[in-house]
DSSP file (Angstrom, degrees, kcal/mol; ACC not computed):
  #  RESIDUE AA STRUCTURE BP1 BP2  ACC     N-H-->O    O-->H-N    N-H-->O    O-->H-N    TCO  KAPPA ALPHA  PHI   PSI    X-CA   Y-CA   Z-CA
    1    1 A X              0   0    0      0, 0.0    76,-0.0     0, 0.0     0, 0.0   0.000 360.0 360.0 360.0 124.9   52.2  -23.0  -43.4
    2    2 A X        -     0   0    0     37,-0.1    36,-0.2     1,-0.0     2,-0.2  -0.163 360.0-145.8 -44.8 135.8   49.7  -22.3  -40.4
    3    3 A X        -     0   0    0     34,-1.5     2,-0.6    33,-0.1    75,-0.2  -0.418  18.9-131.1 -92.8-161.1   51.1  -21.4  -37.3
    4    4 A X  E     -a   78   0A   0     73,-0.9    75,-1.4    -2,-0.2     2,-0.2  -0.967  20.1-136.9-131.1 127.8   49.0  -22.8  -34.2
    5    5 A X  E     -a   79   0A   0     -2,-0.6     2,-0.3    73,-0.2    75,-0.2  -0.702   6.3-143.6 -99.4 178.1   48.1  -20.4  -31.4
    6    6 A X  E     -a   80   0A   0     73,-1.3    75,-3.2    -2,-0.2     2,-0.6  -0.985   8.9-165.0-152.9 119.4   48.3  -21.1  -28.1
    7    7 A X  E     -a   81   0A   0     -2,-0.3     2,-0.2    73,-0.1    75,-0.1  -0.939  14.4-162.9-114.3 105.4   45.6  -19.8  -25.2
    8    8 A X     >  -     0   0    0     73,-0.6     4,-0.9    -2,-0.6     3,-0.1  -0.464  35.8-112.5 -67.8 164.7   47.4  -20.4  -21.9
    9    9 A X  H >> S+     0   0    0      2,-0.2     4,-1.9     1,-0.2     3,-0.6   0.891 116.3  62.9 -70.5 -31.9   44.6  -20.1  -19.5
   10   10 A X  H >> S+     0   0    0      1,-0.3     4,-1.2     2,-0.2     3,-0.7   0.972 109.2  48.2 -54.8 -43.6   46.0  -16.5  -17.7
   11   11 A X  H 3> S+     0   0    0      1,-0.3     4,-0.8    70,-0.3    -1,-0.3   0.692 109.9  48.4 -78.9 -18.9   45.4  -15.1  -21.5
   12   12 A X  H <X S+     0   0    0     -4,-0.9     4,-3.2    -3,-0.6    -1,-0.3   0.854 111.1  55.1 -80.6 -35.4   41.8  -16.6  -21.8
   13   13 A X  H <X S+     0   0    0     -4,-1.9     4,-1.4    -3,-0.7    -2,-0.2   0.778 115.1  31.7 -84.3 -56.7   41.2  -15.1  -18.5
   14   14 A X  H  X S+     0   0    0     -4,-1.2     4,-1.9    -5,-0.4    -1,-0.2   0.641 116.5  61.2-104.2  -5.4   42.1  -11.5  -19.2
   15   15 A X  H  X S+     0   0    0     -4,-0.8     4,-3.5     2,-0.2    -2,-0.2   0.783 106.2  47.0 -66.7 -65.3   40.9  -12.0  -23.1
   16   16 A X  H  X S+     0   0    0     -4,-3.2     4,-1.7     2,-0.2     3,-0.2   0.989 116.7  44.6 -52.0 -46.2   37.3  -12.7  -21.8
   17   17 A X  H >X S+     0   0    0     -4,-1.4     3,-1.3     1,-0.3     4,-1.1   0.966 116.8  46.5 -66.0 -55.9   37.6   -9.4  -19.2
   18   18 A X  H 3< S+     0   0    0     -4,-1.9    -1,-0.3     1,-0.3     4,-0.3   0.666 116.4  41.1 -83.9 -10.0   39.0   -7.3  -21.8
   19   19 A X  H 3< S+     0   0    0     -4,-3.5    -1,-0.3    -3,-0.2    -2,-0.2   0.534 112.0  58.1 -84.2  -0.1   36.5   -8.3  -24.5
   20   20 A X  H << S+     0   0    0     -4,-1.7     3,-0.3    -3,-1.3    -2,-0.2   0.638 108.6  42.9 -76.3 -36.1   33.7   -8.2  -22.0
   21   21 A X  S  < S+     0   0    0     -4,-1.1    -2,-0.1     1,-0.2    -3,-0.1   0.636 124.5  40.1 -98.1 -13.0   34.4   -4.6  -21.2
   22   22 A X    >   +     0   0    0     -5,-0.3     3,-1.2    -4,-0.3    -1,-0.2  -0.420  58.5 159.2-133.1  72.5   34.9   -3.8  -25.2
   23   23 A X  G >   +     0   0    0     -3,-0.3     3,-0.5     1,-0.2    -1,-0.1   0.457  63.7  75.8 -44.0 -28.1   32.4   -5.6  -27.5
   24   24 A X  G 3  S+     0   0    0      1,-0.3     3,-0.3     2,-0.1    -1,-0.2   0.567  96.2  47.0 -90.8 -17.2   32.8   -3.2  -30.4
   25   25 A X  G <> S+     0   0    0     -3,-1.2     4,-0.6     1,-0.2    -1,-0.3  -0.487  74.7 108.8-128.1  57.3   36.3   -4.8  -31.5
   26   26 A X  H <> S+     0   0    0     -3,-0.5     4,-1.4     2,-0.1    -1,-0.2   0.814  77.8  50.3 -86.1 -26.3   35.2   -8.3  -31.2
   27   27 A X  H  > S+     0   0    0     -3,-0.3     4,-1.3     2,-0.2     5,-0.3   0.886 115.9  44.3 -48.1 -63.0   35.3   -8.6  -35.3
   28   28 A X  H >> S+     0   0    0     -4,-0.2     4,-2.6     2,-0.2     3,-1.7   0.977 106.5  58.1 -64.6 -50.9   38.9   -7.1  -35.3
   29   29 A X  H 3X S+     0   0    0     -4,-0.6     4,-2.6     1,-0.3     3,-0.2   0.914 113.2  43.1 -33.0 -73.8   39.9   -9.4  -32.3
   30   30 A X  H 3X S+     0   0    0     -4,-1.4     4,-1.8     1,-0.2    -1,-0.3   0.621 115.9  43.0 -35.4 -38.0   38.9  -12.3  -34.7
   31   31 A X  H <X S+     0   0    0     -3,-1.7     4,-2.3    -4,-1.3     5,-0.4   0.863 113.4  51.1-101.5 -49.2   40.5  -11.2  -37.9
   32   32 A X  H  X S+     0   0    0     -4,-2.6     4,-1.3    -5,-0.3    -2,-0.2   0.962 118.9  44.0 -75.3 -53.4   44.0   -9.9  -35.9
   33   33 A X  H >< S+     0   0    0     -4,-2.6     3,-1.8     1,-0.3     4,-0.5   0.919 116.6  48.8 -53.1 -69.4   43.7  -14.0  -34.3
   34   34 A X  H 3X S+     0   0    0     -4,-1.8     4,-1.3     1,-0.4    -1,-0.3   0.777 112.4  40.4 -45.2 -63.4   43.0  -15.2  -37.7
   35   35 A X  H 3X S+     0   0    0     -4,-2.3     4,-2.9     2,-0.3    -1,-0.4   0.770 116.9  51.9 -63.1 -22.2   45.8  -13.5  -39.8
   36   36 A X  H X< S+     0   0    0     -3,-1.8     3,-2.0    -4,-1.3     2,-0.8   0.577 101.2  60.7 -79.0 -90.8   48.5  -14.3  -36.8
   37   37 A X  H 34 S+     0   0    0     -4,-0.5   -34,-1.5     1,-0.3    -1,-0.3   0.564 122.8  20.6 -59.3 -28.6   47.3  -17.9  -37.1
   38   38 A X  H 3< S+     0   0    0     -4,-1.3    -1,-0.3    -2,-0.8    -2,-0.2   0.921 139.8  11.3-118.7 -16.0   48.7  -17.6  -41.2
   39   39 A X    X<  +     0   0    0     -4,-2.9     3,-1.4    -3,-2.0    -1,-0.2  -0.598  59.9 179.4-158.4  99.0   51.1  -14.9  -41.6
   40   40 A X  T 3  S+     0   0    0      1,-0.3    -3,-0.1    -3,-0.1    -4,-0.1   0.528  91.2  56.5 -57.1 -26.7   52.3  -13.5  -38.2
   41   41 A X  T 3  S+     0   0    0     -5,-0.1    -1,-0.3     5,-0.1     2,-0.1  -0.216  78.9 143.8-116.2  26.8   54.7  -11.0  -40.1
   42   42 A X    <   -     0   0    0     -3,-1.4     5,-0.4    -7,-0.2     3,-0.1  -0.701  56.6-136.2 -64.6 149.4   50.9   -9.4  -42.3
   43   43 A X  S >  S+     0   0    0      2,-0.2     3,-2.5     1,-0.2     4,-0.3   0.893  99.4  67.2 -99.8 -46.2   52.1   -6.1  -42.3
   44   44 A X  T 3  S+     0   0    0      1,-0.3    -1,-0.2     2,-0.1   -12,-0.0   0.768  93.3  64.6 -12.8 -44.0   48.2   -4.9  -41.2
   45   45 A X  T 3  S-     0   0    0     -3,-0.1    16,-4.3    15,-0.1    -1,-0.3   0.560 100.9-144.3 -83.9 -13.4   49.1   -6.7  -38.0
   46   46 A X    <   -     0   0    0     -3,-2.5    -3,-0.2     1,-0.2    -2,-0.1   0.864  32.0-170.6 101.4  57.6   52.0   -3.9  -37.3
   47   47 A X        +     0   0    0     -5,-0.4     2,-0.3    -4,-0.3    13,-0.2  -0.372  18.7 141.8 -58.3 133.2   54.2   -6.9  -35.8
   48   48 A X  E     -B   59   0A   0     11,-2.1    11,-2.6    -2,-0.1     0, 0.0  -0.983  47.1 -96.6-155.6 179.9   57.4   -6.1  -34.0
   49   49 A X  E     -B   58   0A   0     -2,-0.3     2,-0.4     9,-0.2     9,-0.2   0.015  31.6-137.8 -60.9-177.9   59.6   -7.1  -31.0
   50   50 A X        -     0   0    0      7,-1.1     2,-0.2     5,-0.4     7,-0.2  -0.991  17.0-160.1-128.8 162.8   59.5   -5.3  -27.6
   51   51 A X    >   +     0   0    0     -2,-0.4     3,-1.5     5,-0.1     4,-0.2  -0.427  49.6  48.5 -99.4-176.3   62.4   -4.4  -25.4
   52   52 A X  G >  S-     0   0    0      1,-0.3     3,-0.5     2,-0.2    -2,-0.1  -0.483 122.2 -10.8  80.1-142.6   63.1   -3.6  -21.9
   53   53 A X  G 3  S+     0   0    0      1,-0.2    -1,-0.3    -2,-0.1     3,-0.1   0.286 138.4  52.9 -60.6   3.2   61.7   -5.9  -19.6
   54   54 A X  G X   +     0   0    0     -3,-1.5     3,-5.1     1,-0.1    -4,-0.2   0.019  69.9 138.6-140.4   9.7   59.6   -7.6  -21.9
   55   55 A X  T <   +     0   0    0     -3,-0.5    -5,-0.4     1,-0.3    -3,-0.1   0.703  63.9  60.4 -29.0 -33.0   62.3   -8.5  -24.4
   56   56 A X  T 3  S+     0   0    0     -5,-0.1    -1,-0.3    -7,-0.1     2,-0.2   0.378  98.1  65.3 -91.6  13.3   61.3  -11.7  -25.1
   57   57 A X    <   -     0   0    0     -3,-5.1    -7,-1.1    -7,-0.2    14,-0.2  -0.677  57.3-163.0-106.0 169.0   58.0  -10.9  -26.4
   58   58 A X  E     -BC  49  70A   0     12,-2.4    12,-2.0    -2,-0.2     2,-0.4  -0.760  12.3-127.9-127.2-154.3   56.5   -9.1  -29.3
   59   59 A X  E     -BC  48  69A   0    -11,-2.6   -11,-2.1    10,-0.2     2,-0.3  -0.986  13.8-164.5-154.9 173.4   53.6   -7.8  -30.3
   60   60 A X  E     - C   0  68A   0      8,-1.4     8,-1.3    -2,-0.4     2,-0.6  -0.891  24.3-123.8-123.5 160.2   50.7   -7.3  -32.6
   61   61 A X  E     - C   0  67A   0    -16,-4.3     6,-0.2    -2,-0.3     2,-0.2  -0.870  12.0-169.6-123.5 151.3   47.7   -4.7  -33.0
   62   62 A X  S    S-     0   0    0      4,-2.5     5,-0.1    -2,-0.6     6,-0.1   0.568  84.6 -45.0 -82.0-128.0   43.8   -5.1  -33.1
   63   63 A X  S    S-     0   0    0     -2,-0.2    -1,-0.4     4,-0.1   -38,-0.0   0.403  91.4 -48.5 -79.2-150.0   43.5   -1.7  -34.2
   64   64 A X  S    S+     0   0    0      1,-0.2    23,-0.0    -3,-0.1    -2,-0.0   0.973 130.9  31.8 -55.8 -58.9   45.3    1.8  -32.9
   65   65 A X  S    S+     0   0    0     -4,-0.1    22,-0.9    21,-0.1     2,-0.3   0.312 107.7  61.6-103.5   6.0   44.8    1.6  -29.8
   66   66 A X  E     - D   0  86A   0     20,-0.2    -4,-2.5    22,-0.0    20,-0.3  -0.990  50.9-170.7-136.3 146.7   44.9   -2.2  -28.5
   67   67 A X  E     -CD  61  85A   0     18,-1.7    18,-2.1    -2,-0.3     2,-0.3  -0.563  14.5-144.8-133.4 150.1   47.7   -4.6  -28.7
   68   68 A X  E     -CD  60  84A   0     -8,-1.3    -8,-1.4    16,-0.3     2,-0.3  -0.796  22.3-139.8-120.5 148.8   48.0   -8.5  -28.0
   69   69 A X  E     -CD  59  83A   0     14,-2.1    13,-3.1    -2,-0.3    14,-0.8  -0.859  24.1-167.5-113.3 125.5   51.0   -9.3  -26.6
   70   70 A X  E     -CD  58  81A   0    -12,-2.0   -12,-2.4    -2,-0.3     2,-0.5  -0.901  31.1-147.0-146.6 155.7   52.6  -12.6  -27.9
   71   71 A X  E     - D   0  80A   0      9,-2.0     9,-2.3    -2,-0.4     2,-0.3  -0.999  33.7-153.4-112.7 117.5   55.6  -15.3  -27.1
   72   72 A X  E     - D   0  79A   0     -2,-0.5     2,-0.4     7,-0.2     7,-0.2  -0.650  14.1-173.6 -59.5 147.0   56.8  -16.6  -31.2
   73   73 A X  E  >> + D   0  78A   0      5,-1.8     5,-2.3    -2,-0.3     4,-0.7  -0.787  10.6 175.1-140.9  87.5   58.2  -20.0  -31.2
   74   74 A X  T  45S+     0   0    0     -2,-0.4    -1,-0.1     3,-0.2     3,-0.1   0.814  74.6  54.6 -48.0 -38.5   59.2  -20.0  -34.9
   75   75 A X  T  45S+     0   0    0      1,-0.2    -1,-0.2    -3,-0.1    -2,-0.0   0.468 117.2  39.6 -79.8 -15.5   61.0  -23.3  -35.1
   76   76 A X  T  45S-     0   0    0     -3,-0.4    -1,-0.2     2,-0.3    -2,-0.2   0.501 103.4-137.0-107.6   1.8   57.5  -25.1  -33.5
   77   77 A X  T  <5 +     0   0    0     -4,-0.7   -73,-0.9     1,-0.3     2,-0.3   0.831  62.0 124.0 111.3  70.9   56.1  -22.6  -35.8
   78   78 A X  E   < -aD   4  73A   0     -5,-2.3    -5,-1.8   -75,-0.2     2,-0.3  -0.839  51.2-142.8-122.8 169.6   52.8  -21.6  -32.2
   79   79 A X  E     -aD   5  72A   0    -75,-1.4   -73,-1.3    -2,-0.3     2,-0.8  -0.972   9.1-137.7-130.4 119.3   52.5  -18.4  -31.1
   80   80 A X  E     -aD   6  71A   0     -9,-2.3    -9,-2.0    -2,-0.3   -73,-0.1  -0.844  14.7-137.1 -98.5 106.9   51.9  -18.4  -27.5
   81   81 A X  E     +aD   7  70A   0    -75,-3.2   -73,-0.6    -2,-0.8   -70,-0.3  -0.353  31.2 167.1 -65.9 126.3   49.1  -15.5  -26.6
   82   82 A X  E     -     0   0A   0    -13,-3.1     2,-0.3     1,-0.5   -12,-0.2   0.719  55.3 -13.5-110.3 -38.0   50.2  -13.4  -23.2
   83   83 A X  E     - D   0  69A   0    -14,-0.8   -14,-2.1     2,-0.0    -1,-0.5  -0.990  50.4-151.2-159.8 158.0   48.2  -10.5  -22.8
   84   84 A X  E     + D   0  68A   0     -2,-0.3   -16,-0.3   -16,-0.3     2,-0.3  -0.936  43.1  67.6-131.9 139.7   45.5   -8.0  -24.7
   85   85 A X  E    S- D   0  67A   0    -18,-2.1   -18,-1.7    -2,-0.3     2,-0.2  -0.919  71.2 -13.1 172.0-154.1   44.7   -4.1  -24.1
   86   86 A X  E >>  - D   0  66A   0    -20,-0.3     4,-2.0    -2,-0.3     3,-1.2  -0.558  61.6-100.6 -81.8 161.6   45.4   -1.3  -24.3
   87   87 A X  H 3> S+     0   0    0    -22,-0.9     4,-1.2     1,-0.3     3,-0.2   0.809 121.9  42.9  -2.2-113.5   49.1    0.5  -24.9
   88   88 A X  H 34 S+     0   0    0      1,-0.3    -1,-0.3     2,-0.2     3,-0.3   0.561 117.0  45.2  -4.0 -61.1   49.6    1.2  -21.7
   89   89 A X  H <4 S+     0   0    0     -3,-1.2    -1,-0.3     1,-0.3    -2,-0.2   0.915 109.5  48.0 -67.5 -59.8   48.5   -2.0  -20.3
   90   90 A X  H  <        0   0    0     -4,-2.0    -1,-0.3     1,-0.3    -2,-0.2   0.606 360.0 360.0 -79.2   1.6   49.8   -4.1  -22.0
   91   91 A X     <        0   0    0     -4,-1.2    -1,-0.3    -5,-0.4    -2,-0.2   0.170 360.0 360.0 -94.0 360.0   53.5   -2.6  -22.0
């Protein structure tokens, strides 16, 4: 079953700026949305939790080096989008 994503406006916000300033992974950006939107746990998609202060999130990867940041709500079965960058950034 499809999950539903969910673009709060802060994530649209910082989604446009960071694909604005990196155009070249706008194909992977699409494909990483696509694949969460049907199997969240695709192994491609390098899924895991995070810890620390951000323990209640997880995350997923575009490629090597940029990460989406994500809230799961299994039981409504959305994914609520938080943040995109890089490592660093988004961490």
């Amino acid at each position: 079953m499809p999950y539903t994503l969910i673009y709060p406006e802060s994530y649209v916000k910082r989604a446009k700026k960071f694909l604005h300033k990196h155009p070249e992974i706008l194909n992977q950006y699409q494909k990483t949305l696509e694949l969460l939107e049907l199997n969240p746990l695709h192994p491609s998609l390098r899924f895991h939790n995070l810890s620390g202060r951000l323990k209640s999130l997880s995350s997923v990867s575009i490629n090597m080096s940029y990460r989406i940041t994500l809230e799961l709500e299994i039981r409504d079965e959305e994914i609520i989008l938080i943040n995109i960058g890089t490592h660093d950034q988004v961490y």
